[in-house]
C-alpha positions in Angstrom: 14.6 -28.2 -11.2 12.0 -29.6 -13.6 9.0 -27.4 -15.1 7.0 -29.7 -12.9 8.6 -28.9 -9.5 8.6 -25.6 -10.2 5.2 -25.4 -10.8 4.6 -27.1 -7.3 6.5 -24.9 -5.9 4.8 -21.9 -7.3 1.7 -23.3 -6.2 2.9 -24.1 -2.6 4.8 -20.7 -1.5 2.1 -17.5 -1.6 3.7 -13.8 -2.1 2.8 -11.2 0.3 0.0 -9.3 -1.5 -1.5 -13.2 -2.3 -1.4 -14.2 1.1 -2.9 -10.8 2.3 -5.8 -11.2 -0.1 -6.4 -14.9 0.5 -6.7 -13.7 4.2 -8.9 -10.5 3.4 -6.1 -8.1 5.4 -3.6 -5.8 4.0 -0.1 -6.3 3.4 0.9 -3.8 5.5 -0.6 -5.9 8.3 1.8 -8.9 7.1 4.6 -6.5 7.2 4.0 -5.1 10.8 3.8 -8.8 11.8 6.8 -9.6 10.4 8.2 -6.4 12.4 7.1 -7.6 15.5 7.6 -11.5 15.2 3.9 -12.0 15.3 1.5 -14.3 13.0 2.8 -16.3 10.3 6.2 -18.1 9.6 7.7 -16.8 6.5 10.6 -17.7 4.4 12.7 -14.6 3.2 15.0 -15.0 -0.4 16.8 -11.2 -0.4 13.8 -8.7 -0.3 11.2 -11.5 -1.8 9.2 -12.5 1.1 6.9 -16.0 0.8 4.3 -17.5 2.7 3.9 -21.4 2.8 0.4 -22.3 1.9 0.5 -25.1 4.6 1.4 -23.1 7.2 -1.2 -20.4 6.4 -3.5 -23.4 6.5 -2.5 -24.2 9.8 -2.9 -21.1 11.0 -6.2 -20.5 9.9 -7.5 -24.0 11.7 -5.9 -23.1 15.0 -7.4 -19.1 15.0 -10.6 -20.6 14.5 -13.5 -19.6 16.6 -16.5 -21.8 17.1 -19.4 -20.5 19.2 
């Protein structure tokens, strides 16, 4: 993998404790939804958990409220 793939990738996949603050909730609340197959798909590698920027994008648009 090139320098510049890897960089995309870094860019693309979020850790927990980025996701968490990019959604202004904790990562323990990630963790229980993990626990209880609830929220966002994640991809697991071993213990390192990620969080696909597209799909957190996705989630936000369809948990939008409008009034």
């Amino acid at each position: 993998m090139g320098k510049q793939e890897h960089s995309m990738i870094q860019k693309r996949f979020l850790t927990e404790k980025q996701t968490a603050k990019l959604l202004g909730i904790s990562p323990k609340k990630l963790q229980k939804d993990r626990l209880h197959k609830t929220g966002l798909a994640y991809l697991k590698f071993g213990k390192r958990v990620l969080y696909d920027s597209k799909v957190i994008e996705e989630f936000v648009q369809t948990h939008t409220v409008s009034s």
